[in-house]
C-alpha positions as CSV (number, residue, x, y, z in Angstrom):
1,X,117.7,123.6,182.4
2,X,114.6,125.6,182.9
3,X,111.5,122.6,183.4
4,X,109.1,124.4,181.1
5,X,107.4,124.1,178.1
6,X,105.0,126.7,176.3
7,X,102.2,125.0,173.8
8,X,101.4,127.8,170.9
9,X,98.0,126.5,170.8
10,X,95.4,126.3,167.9
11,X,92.3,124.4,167.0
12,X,91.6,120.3,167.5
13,X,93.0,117.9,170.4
14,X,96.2,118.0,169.2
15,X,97.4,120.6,171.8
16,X,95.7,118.5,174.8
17,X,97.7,115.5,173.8
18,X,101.0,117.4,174.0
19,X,100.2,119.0,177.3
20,X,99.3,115.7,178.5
21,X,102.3,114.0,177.7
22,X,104.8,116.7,178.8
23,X,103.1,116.6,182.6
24,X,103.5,113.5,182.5
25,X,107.4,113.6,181.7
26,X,107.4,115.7,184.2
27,X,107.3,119.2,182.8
28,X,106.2,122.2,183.6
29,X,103.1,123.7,181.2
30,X,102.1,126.8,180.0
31,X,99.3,127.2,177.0
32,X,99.4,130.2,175.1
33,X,96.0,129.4,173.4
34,X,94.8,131.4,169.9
35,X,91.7,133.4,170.6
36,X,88.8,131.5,168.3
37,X,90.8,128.4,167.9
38,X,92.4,126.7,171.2
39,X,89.7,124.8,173.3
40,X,89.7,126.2,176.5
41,X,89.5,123.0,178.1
42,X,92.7,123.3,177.8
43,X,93.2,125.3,181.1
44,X,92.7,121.9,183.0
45,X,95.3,120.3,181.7
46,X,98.1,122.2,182.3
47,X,100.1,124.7,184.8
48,X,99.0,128.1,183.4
49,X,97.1,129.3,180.9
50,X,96.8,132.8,178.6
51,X,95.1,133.8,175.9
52,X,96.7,135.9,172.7
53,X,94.3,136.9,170.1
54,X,95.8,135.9,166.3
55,X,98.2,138.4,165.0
56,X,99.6,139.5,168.3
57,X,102.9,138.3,168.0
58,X,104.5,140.9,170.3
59,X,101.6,139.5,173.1
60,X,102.7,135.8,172.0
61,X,106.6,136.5,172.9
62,X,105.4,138.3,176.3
63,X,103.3,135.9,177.6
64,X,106.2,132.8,176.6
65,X,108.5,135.5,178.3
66,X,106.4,136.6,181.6
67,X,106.3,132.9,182.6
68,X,109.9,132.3,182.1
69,X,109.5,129.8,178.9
70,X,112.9,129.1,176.7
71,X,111.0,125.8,174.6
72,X,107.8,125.6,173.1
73,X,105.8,123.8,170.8
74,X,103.5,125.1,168.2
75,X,100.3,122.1,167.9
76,X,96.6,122.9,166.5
77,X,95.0,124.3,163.3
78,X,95.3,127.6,162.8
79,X,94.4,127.9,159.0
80,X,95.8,130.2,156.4
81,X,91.8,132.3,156.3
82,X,93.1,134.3,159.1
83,X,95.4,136.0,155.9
84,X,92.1,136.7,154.6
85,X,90.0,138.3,157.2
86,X,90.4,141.6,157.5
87,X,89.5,141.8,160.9
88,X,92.6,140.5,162.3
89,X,94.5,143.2,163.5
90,X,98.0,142.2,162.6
91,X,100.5,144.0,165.9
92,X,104.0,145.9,164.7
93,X,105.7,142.4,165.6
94,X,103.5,140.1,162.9
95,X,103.8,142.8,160.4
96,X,107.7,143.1,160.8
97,X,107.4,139.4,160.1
98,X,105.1,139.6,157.0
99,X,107.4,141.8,155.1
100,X,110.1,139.2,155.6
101,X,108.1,136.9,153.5
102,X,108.1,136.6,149.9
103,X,105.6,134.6,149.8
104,X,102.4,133.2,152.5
105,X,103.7,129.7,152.8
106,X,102.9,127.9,155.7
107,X,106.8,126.9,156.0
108,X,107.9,130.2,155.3
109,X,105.4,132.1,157.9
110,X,106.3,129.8,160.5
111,X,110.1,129.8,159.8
112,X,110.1,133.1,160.2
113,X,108.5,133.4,163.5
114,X,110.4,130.9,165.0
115,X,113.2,133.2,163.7
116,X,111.8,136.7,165.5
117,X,111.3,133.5,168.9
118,X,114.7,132.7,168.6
119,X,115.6,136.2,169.1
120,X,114.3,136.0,172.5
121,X,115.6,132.7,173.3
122,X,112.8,131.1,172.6
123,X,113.3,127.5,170.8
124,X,110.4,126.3,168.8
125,X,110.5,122.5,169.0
126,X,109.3,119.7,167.0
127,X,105.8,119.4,167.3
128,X,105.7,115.4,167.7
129,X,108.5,115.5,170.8
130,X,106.4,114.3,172.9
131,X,104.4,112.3,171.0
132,X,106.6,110.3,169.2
133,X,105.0,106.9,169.4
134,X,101.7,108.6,168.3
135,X,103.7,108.9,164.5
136,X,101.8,106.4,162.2
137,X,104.4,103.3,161.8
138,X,104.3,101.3,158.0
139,X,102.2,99.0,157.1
140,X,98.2,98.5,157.4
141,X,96.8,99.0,160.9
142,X,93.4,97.8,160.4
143,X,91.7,94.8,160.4
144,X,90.6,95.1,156.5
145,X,93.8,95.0,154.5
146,X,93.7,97.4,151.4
147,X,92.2,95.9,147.9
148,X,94.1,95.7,144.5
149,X,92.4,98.9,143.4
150,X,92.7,100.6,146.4
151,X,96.5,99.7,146.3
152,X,96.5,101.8,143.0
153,X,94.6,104.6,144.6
154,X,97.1,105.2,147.3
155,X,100.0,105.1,144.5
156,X,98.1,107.7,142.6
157,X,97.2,110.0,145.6
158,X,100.5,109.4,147.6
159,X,102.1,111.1,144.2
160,X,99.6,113.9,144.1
161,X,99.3,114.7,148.1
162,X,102.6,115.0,147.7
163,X,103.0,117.8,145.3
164,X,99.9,119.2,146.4
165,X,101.7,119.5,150.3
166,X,105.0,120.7,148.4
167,X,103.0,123.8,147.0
168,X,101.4,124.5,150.3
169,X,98.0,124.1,149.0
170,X,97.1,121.2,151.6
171,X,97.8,117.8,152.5
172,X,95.0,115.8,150.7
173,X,93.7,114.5,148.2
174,X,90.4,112.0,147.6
175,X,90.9,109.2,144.3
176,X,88.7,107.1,142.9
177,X,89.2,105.1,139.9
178,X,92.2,106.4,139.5
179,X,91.3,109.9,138.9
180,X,91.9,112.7,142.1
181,X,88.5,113.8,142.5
182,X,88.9,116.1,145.5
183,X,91.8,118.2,146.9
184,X,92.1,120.3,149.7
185,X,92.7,124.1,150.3
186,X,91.7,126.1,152.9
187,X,88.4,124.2,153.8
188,X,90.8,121.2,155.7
189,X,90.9,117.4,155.4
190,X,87.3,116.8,156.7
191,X,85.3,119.2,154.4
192,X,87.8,118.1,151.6
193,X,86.3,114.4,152.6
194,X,83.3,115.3,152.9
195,X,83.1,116.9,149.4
196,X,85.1,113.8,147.5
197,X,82.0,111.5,148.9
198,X,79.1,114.2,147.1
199,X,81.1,114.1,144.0
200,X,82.6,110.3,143.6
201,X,79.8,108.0,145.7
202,X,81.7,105.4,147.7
203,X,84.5,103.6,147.4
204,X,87.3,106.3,147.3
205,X,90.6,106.5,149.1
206,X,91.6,109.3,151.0
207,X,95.3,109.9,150.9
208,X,97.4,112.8,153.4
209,X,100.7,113.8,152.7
210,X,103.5,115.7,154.5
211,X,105.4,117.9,152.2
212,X,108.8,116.6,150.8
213,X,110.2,119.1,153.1
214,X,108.6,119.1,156.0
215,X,109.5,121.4,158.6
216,X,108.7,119.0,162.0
217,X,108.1,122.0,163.8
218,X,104.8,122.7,162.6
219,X,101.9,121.9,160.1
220,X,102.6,117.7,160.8
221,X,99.8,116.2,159.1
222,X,97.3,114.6,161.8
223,X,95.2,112.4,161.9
224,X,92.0,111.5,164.5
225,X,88.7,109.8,164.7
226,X,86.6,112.3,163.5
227,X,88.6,112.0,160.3
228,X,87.6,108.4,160.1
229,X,84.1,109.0,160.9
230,X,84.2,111.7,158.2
231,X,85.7,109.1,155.4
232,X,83.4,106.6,156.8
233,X,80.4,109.0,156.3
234,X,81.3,110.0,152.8
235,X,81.6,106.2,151.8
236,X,85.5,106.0,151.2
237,X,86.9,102.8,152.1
238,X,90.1,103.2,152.5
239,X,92.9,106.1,154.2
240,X,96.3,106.0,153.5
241,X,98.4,109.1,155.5
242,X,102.5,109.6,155.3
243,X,104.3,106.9,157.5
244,X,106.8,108.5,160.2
245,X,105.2,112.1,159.6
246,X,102.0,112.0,160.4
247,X,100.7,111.9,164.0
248,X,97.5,109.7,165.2
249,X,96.1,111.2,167.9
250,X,93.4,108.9,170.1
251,X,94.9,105.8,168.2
252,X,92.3,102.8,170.3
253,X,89.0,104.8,169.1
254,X,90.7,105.8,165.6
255,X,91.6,102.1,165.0
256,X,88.0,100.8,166.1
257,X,85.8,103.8,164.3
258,X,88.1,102.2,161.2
259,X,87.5,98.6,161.5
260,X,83.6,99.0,162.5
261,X,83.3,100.8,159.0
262,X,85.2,98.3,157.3
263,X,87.6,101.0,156.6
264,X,91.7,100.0,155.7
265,X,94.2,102.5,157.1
266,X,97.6,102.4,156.2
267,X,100.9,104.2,156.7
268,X,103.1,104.7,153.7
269,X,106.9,104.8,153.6
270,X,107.5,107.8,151.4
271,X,111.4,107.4,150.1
């Protein structure tokens, strides 16, 4: 079997951690990072390096191609703006993969390109396969267990992340007194945070959600300090993300951001 992996790399640490973890297994790397959004750090950390500027697909499968790559893993923010802008100059490939889409889900995008990758026998893995320990396990992980009323805001906003990641609008939501005060769209988690805190004051409970049906492939919900310094920030005092679903990248300096603030984190079991 060919000892290679490609990382389809956007925005955030999320990509470094996977191309850590492969070389360490062992594995051959190769970062296709997305112009604007992959860290170019990134080039130290693995075997080679290219860049493909968003909406190239037809560059994306030459470059897995050129250096012999059959397995790949799609990890970083890329967010759904890039629809938006008209500046992105969308290649024959990406358009042939647009008009297969009814509608401009991130689960339907994504399925289909790993589709038009498959065609070249290129197989789009799970994005946690090497970083299965990093998934958040049940229970609280913090210091601070989780109050009565925070208890109810989890309920409330596990229920409403929920649908809310089911529609593809985003993966959380912000509660406080039982009411959802913030939800996010294209902004992401932290400005979504960031807003709940200007709106509610302290005290609220950040809760993110994978969709019911979660592809594993792509769009996991993550999770990493700067999150918790975000909630911590904003005054919420408690995070609860999807148990088994969502990754938690830099776990030491997540778990002691969270229990200098105070702050409970905890992973829910979703049935």
């Amino acid at each position: 079997m060919n000892n290679s992996c490609a990382i389809i790399a956007g925005a955030g640490g999320f990509p470094l951690h996977v191309a850590q973890e492969a070389r360490r297994q062992g594995l051959r790397v190769v970062a296709i990072g997305l112009q604007g959004w992959a860290d170019p750090g990134l080039t130290k950390h693995v075997d080679a390096y290219a860049e493909v500027a968003v909406g190239q697909l037809g560059r994306l499968i030459e470059q897995l191609k050129a250096h012999q790559v059959h397995r790949a893993v799609m990890a970083g923010k890329v967010t759904k703006e890039v629809l938006l802008d008209s500046r992105i100059g969308f290649d024959a490939e990406a358009l042939g993969v647009l008009n297969q889409v009814t509608d401009y889900s991130v689960s339907n995008l994504l399925g289909a390109i790993a589709q038009r990758l498959a065609k070249d026998g290129i197989e789009l893995l799970d994005s946690s396969t090497f970083l299965k320990p990093n998934l958040c396990p049940v229970g609280v992980l913090t210091q601070r267990q989780p109050t009565s009323a925070e208890q109810e805001g989890i309920r409330i906003g596990t229920s409403a992340a929920r649908q809310l990641a089911s529609l593809d609008v985003g993966q959380t939501v912000v509660v406080k007194g039982r009411v959802v005060v913030a939800v996010e769209a294209l902004e992401g988690t932290d400005a979504t945070i960031q807003r709940a805190g200007q709106l509610a004051g302290r005290d609220c409970v950040v809760v993110k959600m994978a969709s019911p049906t979660q592809d594993m492939r792509f769009d996991l919900p993550v999770l990493g300090p700067q999150t918790i310094v975000t909630a911590s920030a904003a005054g919420a005092s408690c995070v609860a993300v999807e148990a088994h679903k969502t990754l938690l990248l830099d776990k030491d300096q997540l778990l002691a951001h969270a229990n200098a603030a105070q702050l409970a984190l905890v992973g829910v079991e979703v049935p």
